[in-house]
SEKOLDREN-866836 format. One record per residue: residue number from 1; residue in one letter; x, y, z of N, C-alpha, C in turn. Coordinates in nm, 4 decimals, decimal comma, m for minus. Each point is the difference from the previous one (the first is absolute). Layout:
REM residues N
> NUM	a	X	Y	Z	X	Y	Z	X	Y	Z $
...
END
This chain:
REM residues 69
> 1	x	m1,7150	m0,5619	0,9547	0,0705	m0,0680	m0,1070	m0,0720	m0,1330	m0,0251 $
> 2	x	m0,0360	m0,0526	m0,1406	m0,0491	m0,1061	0,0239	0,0966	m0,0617	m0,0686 $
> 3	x	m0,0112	m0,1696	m0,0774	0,0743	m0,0506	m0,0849	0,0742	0,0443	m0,1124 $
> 4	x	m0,1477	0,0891	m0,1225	0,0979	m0,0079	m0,1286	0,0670	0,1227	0,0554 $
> 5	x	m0,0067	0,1092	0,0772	0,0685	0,1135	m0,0010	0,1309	m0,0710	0,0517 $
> 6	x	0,0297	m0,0920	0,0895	0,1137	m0,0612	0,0823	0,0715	m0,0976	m0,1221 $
> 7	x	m0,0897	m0,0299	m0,0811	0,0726	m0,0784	m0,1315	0,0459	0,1119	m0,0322 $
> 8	x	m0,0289	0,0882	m0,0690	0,0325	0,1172	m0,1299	0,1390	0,0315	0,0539 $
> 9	x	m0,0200	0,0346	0,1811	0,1226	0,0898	0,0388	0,1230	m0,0930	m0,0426 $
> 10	x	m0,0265	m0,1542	0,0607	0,1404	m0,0523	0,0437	0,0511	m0,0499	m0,1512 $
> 11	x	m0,0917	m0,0144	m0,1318	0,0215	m0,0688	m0,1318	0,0775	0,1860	m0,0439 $
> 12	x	m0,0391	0,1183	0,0219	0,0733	0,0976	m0,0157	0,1152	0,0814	0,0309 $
> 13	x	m0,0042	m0,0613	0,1381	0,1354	0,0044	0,0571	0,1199	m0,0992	m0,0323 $
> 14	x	m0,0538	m0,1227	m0,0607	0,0988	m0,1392	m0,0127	0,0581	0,0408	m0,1915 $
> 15	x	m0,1389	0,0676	m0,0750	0,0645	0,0002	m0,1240	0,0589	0,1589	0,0026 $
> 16	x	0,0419	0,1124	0,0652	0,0711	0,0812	m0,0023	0,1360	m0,0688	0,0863 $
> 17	x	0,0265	m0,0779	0,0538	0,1071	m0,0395	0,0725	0,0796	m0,0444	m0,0952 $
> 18	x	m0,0806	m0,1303	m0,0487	0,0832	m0,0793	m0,1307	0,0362	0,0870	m0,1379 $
> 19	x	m0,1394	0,0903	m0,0005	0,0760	0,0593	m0,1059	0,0596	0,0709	m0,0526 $
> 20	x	0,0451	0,1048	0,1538	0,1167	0,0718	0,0185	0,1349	m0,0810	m0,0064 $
> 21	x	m0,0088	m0,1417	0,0619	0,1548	m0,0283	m0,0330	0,0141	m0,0501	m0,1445 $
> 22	x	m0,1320	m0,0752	m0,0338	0,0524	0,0027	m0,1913	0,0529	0,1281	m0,0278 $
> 23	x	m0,0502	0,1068	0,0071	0,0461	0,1163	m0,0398	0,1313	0,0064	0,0323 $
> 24	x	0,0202	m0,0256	0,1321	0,1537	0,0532	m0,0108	0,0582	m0,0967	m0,0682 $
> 25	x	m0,0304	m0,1160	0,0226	0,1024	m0,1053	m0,0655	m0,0143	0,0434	m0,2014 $
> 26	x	m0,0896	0,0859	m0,0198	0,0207	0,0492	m0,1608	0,0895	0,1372	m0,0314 $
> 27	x	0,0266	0,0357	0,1104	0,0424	0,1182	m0,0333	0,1381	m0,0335	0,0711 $
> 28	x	0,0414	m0,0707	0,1056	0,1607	m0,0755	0,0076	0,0281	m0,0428	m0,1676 $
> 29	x	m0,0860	m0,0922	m0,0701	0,0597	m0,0325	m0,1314	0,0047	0,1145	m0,1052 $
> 30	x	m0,0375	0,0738	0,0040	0,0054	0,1187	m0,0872	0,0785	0,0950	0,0699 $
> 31	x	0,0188	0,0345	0,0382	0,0884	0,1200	0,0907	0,1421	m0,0833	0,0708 $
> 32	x	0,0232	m0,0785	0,0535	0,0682	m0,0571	0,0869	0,1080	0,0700	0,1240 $
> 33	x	0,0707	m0,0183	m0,0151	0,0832	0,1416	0,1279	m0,0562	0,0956	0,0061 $
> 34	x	m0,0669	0,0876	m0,1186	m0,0439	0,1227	0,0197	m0,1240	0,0092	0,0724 $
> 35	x	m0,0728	m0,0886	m0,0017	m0,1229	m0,0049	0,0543	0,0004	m0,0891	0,1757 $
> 36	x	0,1312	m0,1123	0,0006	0,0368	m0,0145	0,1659	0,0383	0,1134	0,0338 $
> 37	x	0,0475	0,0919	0,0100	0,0949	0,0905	0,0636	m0,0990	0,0796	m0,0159 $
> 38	x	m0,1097	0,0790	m0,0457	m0,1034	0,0427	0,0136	m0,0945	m0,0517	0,1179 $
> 39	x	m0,0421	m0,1399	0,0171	m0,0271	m0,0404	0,0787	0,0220	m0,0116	0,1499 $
> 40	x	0,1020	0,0219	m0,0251	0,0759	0,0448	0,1328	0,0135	0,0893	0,0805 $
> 41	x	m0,0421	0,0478	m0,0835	m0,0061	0,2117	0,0397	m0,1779	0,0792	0,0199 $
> 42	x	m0,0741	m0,0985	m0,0428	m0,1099	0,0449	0,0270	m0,0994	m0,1207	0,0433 $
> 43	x	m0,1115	0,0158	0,0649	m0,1211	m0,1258	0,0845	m0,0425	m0,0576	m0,1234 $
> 44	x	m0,0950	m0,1267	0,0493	m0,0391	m0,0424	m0,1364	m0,1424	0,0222	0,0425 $
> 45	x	m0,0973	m0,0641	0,0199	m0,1328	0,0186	0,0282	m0,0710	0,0999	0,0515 $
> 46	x	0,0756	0,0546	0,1513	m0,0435	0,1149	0,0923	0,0793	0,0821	0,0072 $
> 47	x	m0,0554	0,0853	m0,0603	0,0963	0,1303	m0,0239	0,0747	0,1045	0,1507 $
> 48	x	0,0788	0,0207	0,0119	0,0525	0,0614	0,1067	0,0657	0,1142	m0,0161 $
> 49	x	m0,0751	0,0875	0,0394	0,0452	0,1545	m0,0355	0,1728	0,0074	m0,0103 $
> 50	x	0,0610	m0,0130	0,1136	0,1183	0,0037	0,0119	0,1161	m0,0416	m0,1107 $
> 51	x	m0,0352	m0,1087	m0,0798	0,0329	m0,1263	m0,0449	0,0067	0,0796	m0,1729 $
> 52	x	0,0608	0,0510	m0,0595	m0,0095	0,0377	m0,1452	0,1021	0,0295	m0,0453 $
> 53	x	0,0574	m0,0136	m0,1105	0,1052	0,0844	m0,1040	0,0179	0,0933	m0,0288 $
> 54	x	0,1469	0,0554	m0,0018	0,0268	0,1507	m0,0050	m0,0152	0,0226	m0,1802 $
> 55	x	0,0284	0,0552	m0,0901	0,0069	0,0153	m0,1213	0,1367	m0,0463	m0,0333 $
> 56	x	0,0924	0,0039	0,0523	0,1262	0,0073	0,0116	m0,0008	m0,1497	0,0181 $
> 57	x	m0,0478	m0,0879	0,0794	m0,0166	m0,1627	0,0174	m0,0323	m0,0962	m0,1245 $
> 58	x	m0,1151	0,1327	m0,0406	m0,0621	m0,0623	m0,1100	0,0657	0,0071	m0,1015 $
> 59	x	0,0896	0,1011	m0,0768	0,0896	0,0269	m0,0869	0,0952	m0,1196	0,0050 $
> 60	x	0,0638	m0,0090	0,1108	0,1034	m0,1098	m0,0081	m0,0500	m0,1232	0,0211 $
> 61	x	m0,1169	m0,0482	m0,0221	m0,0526	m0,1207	0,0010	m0,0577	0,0175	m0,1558 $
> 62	x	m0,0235	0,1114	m0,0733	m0,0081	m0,0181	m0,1668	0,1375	0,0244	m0,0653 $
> 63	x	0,0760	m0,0004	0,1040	0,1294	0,0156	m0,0940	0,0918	m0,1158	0,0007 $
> 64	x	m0,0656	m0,1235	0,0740	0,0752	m0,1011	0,0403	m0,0402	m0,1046	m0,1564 $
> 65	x	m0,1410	0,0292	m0,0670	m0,0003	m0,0498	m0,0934	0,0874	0,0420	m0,1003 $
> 66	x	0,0424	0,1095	0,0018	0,0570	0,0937	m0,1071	0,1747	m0,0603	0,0052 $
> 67	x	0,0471	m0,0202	0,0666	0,1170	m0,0580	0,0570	0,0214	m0,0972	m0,0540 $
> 68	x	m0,0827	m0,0847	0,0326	m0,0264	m0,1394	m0,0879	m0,0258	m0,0337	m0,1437 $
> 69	x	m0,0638	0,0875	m0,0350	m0,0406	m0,0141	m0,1586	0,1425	m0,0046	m0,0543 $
END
């Protein structure tokens, strides 16, 4: 490993960090409950087999907008 490869990694790892939580913090304002309560139910970065939504989860997390409207 020399320098720029040790630059590239840690400047690539620091702007996927930050700009996963902008992301979420854009999609809390556009989605809001529907998209926490989603969050909740599945990983955010590292995916974990175990860790996913039934169809049935997902339905009633698009129907929570529907409720509301």
């Amino acid at each position: 490993m020399n320098a720029a490869f040790l630059l590239t990694a840690v400047t690539l790892t620091l702007y996927l960090l930050v700009g996963s939580r902008q992301e979420e913090k854009k999609l809390l304002a556009c989605y809001g409950e529907q998209y926490r309560k989603y969050q909740g139910l599945v990983p955010g970065l590292i995916p974990r087999p175990w860790r996913y939504i039934s169809r049935q989860q997902a339905e009633e997390i698009l129907d929570m907008k529907k409720k509301t409207s």
